[in-house]
N, C-alpha and C positions, 0 to 999 in steps of 0.2 A: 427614424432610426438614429440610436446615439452612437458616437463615434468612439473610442477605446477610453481616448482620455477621459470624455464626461463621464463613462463609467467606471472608472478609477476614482474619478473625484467625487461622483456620487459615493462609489465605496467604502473611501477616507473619509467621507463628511458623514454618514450616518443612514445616510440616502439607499431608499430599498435597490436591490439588487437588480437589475434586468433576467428575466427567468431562465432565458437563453445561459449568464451567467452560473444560476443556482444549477440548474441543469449540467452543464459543464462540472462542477462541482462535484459532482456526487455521481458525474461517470467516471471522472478521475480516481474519486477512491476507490467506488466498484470496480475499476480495472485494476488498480493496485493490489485490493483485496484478489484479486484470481491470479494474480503475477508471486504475489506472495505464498498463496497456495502451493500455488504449480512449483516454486522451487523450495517449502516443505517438505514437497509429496518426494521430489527430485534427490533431498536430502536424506530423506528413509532407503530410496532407491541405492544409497551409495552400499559398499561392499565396508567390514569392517576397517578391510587395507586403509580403505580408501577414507573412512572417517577419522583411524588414527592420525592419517598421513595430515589431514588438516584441525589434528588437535578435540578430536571429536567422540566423545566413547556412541557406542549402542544407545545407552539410557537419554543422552542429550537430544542425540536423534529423534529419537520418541518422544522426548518432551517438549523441544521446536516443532513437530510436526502437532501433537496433539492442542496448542498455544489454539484458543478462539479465533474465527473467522475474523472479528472486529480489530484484534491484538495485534494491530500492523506498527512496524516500526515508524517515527514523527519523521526522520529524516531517512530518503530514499536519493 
């Protein structure tokens, strides 16, 4: 078993990934992708007041929400 750092330095040198790592990877996004859903879905759910009140019309609403499953923000 390698220990963080080798896999970090395997990481920065070119060196294949540990799968345990790819794996890790690609739950973080898919969890992201459902967190980013879930507060789309959350933003449709607001009330007009309530999307004025944070600068938001009807139509934005609908168009963040309707944005691709894939179309997550780089910085979270």
């Amino acid at each position: 078993m390698t220990s963080t750092t080798q896999s970090a330095w395997q990481a920065s040198h070119g060196q294949a990934i540990p799968r345990t790592g790819r794996f890790r990877r690609i739950f973080d996004r898919l969890w992201l992708a459902y967190k980013v859903y879930r507060e789309r879905q959350a933003l449709l759910a607001l009330s007009d007041y309530e999307l004025r009140d944070i600068g938001l019309s009807r139509a934005d609403a609908r168009r963040e929400a309707n944005r691709p499953l894939w179309d997550l923000p780089e910085i979270r």
